[in-house]
ZATORZA-708511 format. One record per residue (C-alpha): residue number from 1; residue in three letters; x, y, z. Coordinates in Angstrom, 2 decimals, padded with zeros to 5 digits. Example, Ala and Ser with C-alpha at 12.3 -4.5 7.8 and 13.67 -1.06 7.14 Angstrom:
! ZATORZA-708511
marvex | drenmar | x | y | z
1 | ALA | 012.30 | -004.50 | 007.80
2 | SER | 013.67 | -001.06 | 007.14
//
This chain:
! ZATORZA-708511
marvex | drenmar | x | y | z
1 | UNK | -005.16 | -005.05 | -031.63
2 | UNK | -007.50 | -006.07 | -029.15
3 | UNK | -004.74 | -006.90 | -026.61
4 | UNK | -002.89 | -003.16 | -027.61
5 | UNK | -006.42 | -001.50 | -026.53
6 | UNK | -006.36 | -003.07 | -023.24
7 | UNK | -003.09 | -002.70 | -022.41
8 | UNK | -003.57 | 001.51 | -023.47
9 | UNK | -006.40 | 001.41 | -021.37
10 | UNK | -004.73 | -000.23 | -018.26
11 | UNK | -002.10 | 002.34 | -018.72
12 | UNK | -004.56 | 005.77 | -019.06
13 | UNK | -005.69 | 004.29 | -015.53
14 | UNK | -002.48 | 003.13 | -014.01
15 | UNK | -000.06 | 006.10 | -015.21
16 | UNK | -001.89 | 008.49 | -012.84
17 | UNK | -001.94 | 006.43 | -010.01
18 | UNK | 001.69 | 005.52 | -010.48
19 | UNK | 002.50 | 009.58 | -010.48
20 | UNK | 000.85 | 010.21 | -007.34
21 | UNK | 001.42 | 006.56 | -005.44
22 | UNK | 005.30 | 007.23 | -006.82
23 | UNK | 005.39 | 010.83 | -005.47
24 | UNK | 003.37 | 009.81 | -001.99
25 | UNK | 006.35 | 007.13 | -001.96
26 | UNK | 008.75 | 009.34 | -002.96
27 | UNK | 008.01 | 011.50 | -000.56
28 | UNK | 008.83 | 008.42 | 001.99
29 | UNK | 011.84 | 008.02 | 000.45
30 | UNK | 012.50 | 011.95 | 001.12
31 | UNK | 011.25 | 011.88 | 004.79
32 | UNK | 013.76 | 008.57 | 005.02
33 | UNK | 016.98 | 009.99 | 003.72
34 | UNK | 016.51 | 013.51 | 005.57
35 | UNK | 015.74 | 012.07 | 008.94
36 | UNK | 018.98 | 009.35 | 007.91
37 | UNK | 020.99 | 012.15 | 007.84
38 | UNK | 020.22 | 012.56 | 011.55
39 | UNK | 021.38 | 009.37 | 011.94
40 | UNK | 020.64 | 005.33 | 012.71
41 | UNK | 018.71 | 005.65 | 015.78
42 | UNK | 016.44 | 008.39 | 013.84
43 | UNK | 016.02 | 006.14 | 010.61
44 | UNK | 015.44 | 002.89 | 012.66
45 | UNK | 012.56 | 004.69 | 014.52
46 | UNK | 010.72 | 006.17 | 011.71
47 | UNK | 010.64 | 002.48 | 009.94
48 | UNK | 009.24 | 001.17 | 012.79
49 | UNK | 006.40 | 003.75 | 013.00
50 | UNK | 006.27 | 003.84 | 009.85
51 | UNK | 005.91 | -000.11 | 009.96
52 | UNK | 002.94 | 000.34 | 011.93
53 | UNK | 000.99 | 003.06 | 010.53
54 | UNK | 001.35 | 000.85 | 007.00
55 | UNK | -001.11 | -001.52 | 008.69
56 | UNK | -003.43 | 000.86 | 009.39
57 | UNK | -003.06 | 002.48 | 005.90
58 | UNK | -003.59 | -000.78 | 004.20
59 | UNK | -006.55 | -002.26 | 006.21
60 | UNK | -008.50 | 001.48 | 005.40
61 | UNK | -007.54 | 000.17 | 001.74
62 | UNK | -009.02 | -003.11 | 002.32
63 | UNK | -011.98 | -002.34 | 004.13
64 | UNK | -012.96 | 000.63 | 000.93
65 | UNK | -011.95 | -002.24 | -001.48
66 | UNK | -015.15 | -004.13 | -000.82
67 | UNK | -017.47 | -001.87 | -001.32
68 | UNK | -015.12 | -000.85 | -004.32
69 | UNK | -015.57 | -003.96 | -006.12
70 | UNK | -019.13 | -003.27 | -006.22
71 | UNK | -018.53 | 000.32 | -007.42
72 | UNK | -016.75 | -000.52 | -010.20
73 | UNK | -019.19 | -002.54 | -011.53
74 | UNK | -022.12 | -000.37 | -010.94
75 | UNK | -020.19 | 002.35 | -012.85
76 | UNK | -020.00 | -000.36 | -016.10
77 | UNK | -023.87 | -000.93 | -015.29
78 | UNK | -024.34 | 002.64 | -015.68
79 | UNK | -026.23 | 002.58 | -011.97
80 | UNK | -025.71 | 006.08 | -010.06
81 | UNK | -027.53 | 005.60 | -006.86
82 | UNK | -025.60 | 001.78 | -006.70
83 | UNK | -022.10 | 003.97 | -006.78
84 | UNK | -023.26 | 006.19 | -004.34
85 | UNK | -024.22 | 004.00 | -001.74
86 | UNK | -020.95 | 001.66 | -002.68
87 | UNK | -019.57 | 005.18 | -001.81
88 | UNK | -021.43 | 005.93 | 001.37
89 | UNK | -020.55 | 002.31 | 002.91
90 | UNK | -016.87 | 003.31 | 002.38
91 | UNK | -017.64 | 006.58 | 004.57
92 | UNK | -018.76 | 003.99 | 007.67
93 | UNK | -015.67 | 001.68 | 007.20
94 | UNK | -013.65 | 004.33 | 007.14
95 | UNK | -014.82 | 005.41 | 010.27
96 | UNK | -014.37 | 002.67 | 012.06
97 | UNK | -011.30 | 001.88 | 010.96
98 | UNK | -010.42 | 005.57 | 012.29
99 | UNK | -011.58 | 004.85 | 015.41
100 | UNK | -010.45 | 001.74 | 016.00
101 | UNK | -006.87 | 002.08 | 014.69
102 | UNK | -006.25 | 005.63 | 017.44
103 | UNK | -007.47 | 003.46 | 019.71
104 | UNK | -005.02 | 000.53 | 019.50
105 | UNK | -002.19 | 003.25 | 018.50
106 | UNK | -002.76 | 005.44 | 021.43
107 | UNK | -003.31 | 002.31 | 023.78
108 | UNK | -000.80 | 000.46 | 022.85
109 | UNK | 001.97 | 001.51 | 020.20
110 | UNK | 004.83 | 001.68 | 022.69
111 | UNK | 004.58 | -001.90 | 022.99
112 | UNK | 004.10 | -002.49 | 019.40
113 | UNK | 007.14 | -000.37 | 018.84
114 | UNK | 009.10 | -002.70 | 021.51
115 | UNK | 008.64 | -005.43 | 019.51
116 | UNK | 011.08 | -005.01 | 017.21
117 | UNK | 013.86 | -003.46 | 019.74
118 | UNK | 014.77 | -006.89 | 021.07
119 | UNK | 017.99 | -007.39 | 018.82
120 | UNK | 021.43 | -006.30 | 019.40
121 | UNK | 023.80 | -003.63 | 017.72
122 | UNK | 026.39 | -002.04 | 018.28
123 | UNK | 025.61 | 001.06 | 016.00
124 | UNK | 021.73 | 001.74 | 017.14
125 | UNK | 020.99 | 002.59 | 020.84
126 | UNK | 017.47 | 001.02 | 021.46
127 | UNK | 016.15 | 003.77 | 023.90
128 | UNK | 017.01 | 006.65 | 021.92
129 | UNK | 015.38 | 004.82 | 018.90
130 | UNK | 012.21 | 003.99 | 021.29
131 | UNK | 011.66 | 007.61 | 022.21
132 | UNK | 011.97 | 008.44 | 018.52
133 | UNK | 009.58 | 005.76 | 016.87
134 | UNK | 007.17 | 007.09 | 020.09
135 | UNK | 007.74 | 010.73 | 018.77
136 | UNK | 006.83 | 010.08 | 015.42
137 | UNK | 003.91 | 007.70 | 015.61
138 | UNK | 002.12 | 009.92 | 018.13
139 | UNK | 002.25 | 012.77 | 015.44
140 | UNK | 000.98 | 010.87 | 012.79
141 | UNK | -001.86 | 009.64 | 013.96
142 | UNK | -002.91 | 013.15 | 013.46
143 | UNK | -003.52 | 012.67 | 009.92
144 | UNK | -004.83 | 009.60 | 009.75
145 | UNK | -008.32 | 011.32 | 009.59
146 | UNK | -007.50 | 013.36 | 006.78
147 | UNK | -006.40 | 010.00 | 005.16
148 | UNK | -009.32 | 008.23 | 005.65
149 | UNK | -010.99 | 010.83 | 003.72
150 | UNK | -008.92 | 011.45 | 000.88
151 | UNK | -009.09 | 007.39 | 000.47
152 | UNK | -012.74 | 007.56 | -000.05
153 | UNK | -012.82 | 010.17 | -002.73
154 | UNK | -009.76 | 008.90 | -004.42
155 | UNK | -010.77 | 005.37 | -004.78
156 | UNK | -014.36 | 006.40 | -005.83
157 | UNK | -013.21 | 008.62 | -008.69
158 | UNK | -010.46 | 006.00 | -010.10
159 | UNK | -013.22 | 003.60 | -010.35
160 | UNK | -015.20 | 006.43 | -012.53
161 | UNK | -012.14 | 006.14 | -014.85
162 | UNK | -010.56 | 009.31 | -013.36
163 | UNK | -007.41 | 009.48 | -011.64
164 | UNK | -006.26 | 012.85 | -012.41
165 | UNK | -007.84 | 014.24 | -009.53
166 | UNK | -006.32 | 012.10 | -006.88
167 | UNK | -002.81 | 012.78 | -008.89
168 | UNK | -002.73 | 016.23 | -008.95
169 | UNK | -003.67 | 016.32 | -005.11
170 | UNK | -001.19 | 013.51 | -004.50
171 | UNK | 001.48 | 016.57 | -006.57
172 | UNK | 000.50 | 019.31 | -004.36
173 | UNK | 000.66 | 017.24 | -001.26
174 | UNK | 004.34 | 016.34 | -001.80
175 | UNK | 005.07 | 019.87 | -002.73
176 | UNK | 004.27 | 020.69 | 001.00
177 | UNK | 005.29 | 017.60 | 002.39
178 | UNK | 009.54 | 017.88 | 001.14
179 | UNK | 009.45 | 022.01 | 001.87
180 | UNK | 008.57 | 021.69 | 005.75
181 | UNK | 010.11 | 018.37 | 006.10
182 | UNK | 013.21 | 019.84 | 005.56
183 | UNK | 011.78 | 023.12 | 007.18
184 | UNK | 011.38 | 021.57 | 010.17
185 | UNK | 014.10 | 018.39 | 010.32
186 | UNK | 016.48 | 020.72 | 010.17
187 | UNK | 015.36 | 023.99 | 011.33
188 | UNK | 015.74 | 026.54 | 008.33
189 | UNK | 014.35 | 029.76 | 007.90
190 | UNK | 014.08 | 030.50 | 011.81
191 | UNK | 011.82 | 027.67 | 012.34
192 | UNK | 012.74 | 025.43 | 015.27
193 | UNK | 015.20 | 022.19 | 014.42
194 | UNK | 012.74 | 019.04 | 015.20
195 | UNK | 014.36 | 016.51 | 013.87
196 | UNK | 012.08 | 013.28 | 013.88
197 | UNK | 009.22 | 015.52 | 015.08
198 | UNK | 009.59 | 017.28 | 012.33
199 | UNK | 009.54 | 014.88 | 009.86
200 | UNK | 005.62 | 013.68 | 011.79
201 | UNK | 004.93 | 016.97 | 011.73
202 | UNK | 005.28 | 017.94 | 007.82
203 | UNK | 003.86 | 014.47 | 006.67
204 | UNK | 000.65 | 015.32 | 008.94
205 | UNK | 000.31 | 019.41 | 006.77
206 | UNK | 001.08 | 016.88 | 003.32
207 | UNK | -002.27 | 014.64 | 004.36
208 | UNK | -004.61 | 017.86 | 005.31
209 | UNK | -003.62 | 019.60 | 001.78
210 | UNK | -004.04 | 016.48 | -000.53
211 | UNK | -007.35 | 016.28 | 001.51
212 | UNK | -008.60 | 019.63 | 000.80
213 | UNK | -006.99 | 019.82 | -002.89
214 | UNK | -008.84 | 016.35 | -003.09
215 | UNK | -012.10 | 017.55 | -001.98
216 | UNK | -012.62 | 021.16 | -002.98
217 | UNK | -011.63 | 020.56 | -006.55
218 | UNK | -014.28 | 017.53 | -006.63
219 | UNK | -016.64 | 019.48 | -005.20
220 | UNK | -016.17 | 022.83 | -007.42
221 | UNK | -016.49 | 020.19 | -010.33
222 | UNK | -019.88 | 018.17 | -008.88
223 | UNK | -022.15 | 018.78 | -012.03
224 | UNK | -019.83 | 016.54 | -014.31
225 | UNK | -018.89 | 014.16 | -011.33
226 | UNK | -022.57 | 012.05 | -010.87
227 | UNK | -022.37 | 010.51 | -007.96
228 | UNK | -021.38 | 013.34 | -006.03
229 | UNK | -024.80 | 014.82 | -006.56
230 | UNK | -027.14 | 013.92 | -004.13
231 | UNK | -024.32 | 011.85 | -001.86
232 | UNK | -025.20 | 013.43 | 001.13
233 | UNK | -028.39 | 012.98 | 001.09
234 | UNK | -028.42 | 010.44 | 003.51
235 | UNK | -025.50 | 008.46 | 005.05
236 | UNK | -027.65 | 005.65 | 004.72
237 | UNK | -027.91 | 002.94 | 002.29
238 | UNK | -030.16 | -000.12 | 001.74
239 | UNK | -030.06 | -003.02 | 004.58
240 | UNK | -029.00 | -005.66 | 001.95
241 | UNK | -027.01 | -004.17 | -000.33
242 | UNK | -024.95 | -002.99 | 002.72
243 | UNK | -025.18 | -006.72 | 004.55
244 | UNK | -023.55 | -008.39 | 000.24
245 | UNK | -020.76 | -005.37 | 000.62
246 | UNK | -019.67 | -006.00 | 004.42
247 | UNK | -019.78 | -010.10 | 003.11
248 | UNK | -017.73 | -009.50 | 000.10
249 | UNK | -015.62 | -007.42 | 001.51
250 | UNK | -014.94 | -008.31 | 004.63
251 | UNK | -012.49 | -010.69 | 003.52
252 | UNK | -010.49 | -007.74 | 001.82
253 | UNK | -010.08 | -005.76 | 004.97
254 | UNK | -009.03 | -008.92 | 006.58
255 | UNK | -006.68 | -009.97 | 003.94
256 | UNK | -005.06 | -006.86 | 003.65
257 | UNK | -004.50 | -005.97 | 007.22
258 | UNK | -003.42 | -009.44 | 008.41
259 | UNK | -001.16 | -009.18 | 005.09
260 | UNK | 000.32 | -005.79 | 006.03
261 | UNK | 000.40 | -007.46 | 009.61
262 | UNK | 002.22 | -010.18 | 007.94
263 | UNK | 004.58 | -008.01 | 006.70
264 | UNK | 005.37 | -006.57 | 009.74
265 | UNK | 005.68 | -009.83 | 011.68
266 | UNK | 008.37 | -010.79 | 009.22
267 | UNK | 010.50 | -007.44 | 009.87
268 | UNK | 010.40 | -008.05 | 013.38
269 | UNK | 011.12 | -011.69 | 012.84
270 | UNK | 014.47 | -010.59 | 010.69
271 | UNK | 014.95 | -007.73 | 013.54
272 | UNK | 015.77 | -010.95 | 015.75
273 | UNK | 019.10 | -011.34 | 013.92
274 | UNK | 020.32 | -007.61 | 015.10
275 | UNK | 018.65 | -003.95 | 015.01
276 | UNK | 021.08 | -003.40 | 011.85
277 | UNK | 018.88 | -005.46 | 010.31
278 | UNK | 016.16 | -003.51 | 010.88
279 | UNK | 018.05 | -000.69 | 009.69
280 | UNK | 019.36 | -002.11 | 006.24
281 | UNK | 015.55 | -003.02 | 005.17
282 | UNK | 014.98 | 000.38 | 005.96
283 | UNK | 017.04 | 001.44 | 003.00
284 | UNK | 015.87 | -001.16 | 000.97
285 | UNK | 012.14 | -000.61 | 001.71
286 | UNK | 012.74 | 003.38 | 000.74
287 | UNK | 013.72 | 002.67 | -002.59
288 | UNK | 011.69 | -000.31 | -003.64
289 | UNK | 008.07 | 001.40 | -001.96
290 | UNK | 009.04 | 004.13 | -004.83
291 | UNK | 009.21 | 001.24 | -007.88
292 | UNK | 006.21 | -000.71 | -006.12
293 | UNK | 004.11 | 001.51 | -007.00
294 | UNK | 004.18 | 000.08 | -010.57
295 | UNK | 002.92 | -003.23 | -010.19
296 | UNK | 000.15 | -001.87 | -007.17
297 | UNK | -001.05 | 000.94 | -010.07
298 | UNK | -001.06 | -001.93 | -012.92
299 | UNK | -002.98 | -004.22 | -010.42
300 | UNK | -005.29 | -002.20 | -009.40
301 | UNK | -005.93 | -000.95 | -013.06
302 | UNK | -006.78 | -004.81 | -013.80
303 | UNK | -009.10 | -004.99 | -010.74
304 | UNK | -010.96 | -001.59 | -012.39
305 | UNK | -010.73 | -002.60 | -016.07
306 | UNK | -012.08 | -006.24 | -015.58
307 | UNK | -014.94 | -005.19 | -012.82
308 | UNK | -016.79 | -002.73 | -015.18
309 | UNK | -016.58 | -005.72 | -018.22
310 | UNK | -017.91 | -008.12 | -015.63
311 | UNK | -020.48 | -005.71 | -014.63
312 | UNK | -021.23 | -005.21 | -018.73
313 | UNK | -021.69 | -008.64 | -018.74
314 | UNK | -018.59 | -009.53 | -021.15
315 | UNK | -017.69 | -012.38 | -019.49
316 | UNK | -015.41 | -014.16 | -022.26
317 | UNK | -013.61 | -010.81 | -022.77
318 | UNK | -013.09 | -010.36 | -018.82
319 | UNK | -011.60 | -013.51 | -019.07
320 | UNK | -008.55 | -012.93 | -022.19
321 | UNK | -008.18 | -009.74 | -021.13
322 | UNK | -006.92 | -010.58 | -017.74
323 | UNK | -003.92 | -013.19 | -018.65
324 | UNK | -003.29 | -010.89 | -021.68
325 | UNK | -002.77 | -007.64 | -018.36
326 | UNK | -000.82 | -010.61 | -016.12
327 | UNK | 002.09 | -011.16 | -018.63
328 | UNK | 001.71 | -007.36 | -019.54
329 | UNK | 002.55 | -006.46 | -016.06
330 | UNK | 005.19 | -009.47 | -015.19
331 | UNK | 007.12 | -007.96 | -018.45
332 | UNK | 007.42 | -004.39 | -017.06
333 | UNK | 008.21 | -005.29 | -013.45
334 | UNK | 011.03 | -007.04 | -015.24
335 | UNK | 012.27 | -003.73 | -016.57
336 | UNK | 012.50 | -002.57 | -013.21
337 | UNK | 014.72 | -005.43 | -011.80
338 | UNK | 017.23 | -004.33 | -013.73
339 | UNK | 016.62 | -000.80 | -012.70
340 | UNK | 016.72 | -001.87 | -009.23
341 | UNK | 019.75 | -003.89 | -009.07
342 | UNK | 021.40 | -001.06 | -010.98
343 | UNK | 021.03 | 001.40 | -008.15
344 | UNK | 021.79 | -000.82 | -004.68
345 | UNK | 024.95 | 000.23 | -004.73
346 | UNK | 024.48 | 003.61 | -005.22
347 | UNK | 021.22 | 004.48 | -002.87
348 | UNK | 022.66 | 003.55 | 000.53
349 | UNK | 024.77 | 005.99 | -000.27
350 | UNK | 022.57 | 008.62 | 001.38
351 | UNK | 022.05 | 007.12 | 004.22
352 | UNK | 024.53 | 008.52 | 007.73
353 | UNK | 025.42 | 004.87 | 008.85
354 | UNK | 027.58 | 002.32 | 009.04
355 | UNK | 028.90 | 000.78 | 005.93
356 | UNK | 027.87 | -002.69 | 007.67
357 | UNK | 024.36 | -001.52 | 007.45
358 | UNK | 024.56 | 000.02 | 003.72
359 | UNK | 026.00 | -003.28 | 002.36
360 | UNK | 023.05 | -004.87 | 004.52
361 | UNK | 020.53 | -002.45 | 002.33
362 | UNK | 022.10 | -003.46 | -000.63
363 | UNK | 021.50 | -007.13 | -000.39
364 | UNK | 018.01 | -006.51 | 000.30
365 | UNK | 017.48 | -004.55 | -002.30
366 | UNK | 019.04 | -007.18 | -005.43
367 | UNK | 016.84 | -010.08 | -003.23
368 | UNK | 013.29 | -007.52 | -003.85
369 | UNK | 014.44 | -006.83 | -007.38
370 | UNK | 015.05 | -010.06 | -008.67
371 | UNK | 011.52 | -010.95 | -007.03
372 | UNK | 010.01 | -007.77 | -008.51
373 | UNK | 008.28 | -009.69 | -011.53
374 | UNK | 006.85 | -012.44 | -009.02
375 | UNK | 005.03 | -009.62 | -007.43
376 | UNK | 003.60 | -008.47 | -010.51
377 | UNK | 002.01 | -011.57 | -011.71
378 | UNK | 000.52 | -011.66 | -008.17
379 | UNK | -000.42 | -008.64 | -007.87
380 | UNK | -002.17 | -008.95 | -011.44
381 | UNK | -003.67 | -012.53 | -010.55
382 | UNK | -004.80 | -010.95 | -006.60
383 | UNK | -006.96 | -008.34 | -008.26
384 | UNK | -008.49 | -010.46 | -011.09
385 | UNK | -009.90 | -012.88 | -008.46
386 | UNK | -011.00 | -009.82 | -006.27
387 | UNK | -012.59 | -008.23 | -009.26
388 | UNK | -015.29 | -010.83 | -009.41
389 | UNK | -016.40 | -010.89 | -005.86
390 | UNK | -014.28 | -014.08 | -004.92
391 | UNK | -012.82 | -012.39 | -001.89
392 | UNK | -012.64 | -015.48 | 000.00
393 | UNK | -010.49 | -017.09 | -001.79
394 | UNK | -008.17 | -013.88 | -002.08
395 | UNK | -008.47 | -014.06 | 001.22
396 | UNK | -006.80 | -017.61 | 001.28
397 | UNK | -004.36 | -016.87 | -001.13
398 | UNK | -002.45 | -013.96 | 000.33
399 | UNK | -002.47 | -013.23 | 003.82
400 | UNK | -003.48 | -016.19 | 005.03
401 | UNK | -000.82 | -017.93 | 003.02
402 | UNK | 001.41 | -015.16 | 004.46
403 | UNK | 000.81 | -016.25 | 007.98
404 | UNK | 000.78 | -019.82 | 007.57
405 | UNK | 003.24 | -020.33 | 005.40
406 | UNK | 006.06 | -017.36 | 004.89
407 | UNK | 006.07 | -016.23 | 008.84
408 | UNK | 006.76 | -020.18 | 010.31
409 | UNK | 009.11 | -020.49 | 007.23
410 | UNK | 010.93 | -016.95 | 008.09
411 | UNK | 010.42 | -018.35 | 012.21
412 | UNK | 011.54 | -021.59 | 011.85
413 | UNK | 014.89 | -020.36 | 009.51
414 | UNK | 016.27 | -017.62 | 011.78
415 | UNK | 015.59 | -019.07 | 015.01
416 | UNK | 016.75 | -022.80 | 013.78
417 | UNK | 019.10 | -022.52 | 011.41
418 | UNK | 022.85 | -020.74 | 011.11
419 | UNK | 021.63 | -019.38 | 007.68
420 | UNK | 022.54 | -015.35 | 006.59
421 | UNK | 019.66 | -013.01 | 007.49
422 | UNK | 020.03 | -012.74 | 003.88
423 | UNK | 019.09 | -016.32 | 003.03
424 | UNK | 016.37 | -016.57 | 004.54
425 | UNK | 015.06 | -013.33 | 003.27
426 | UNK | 015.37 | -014.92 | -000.05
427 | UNK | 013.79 | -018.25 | 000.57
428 | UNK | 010.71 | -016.71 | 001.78
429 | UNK | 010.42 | -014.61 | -000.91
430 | UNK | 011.03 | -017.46 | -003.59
431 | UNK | 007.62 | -019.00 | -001.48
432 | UNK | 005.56 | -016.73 | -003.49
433 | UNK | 006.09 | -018.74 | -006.65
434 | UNK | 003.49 | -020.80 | -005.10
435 | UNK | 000.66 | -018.65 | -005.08
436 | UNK | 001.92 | -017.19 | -008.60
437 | UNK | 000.99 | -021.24 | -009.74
438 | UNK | -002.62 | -021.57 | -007.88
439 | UNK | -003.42 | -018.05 | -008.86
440 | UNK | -002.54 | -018.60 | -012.59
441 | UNK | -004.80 | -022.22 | -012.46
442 | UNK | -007.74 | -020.44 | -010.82
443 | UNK | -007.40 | -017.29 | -013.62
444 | UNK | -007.07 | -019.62 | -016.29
445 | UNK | -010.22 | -021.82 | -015.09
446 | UNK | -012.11 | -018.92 | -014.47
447 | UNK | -014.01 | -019.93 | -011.48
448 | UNK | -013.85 | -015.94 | -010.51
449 | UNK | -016.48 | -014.62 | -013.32
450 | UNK | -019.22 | -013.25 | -011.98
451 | UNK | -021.48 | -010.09 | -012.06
452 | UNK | -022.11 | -008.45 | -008.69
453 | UNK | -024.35 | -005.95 | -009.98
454 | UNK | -026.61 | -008.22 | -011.58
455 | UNK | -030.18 | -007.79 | -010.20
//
């Protein structure tokens, strides 16, 4: 019964997020199929951009994840004025994450984009896709603000236990974000035909609407909302409490930008063996991102769930509860392998390309779904470690494994060996089983218990 109650609880707090992460990603998927009907060059070009502003995204994640983990467990300590100042710390990493992420965009994203236009096809031009990825990322970094933002209030309020609000903005925001992207891809209703612009352009009006949805409605409803009261009082917070959040979490925004750098290093890596490459894990990344949101919601719903019983100081329960949410989640990213491998023949479908490159995004789509359970369990063990303050040992156990480990193993097999793209792909996916195996052994031992909030 006990083990029913948690997993209905992880669920209340992971449906939501999986609506509005799902519909964020499905408008992605959207964006990626209009803008492939314009053709390779177009979809190759948004990836890449797309590729880039994922970093970004991610380390604003990271860097609000510290102060998070503090957060959560203030809210299970019943401590207002600790949430708001875990709150107010997330307002000054977010700004310089802002600041610093237009700065190495606007300084230097054509060379970033470059990087990955070094292979050879004969269906993708590599200037034309260039001048589109250029297009696009310059756009975007428009609402990368408005992002920053919404990321503090939505994070804040799911670690209250509420994440209705951030849903129903997420809703709205794709309402606005599929009308003008095909509004303006394709020029309807006497609006101009803007093709990749276009696409930049809609997805920047989708990020200032979830913002304000985000925003008004939590400020109309303040009075039940406590931490909201008195917030901006000050932007200030104590000297030490703000020194133990930048030192647990600093790890996090590392980890999770040099992991979504990781990720990135490895598409370019597999870009080495032709652009079409780069164009069939498009397609596969489309659909997956949309069924990824699963595990992410479920993990994240662990790291919320066993925060405010460490911060209640029910240490023994922390501890069954979080192998009883690791199988939990492992068994329904199961479920959606077979979904997965059931559509890879149908979604490239969509896509205006080659059928070389459609077969390409088929392959990498079965290799991601039969991994799909792997990344639960990791995702499940990742935020169980993280929800105890351990950070650097999360740290250590995903991106730096990512760099040291998957990237020379990805190097090393495409620029050594006469092994399929596809191969390799596979191989360095199969690497994850062993973090799955020192993640389980460091749950299980439970060397990650401890109460941050503790005075």
């Amino acid at each position: 019964m006990k083990n029913r109650s948690i997993y209905r609880r992880a669920l209340a707090l992971a449906v939501p997020m999986m609506i509005q992460n799902g519909i964020t990603n499905m408008v992605s998927l959207v964006d990626n199929v209009m803008v492939g009907r314009l053709g390779t060059e177009a979809m190759t070009a948004v990836s890449i951009a797309g590729q880039l502003i994922f970093v970004f995204n991610l380390a604003v994640f990271g860097g609000m994840s510290g102060p998070g983990i503090y957060g959560a467990q203030f809210y299970g300590q019943n401590n207002t004025e600790g949430f708001r100042n875990a709150v107010r710390m997330k307002g000054w990493i977010g700004l310089f994450c802002l600041l610093l992420g237009l700065a190495v965009f606007l300084c230097g994203g054509d060379t970033l984009i470059g990087l990955y236009l070094h292979g050879e096809s004969n269906a993708v031009d590599a200037s034309l896709t260039t001048v589109y990825a250029g297009q696009y990322l310059h756009i975007m970094l428009c609402g990368l603000p408005f992002f920053v933002v919404t990321q503090i209030y939505a994070s804040s309020l799911r670690e209250t236990g509420d994440s209705v609000k951030p849903m129903v903005a997420g809703i709205v925001s794709v309402v606005v974000d599929v009308a003008f992207n095909y509004l303006l891809i394709y020029g309807k209703l006497g609006l101009p035909r803007l093709g990749v612009r276009g696409a930049a352009i809609a997805t920047v009006l989708a990020r200032v609407v979830e913002m304000l949805v985000m925003v008004v409605w939590a400020t109309a409803k303040r009075r039940e909302i406590p931490f909201l009261q008195g917030l901006f009082r000050t932007a200030f917070l104590p000297r030490k409490l703000g020194g133990q959040m930048l030192k647990k979490g600093l790890p996090i925004f590392l980890n999770e930008f040099l992991w979504a750098g990781g990720l990135a290093a490895l598409t370019q890596c597999y870009s080495t063996r032709g652009l079409d490459i780069v164009a069939g894990l498009n397609i596969s990344n489309a659909i997956c991102n949309l069924l990824n949101v699963v595990f992410v919601a479920l993990g994240s719903a662990v790291g919320i769930l066993i925060g405010q019983l460490l911060g209640g100081s029910r240490y023994e329960e922390a501890k069954k509860s979080s192998i009883s949410l690791m199988w939990f989640t492992g068994g329904v990213c199961l479920a959606l392998t077979l979904l997965l491998i059931a559509l890879s023949g149908v979604f490239p479908r969509f896509y205006d390309t080659t059928d070389e490159i459609r077969r390409s995004g088929q392959w990498f789509i079965i290799i991601t779904a039969i991994f799909f359970p792997v990344q639960g369990l990791l995702n499940s063990l990742y935020f169980t470690l993280r929800s105890g303050g351990k950070t650097l040992v999360t740290f250590l156990f995903d991106s730096v494994y990512s760099w040291v480990v998957m990237l020379p193993l990805a190097m090393l097999l495409c620029h050594k060996t006469a092994l399929s793209v596809f191969a390799v792909y596979a191989i360095v996916q199969a690497a994850d089983l062993i973090k799955v195996t020192v993640g389980y052994i460091l749950v299980k031992k439970g060397v990650w218990i401890s109460n941050l909030a503790e005075t």
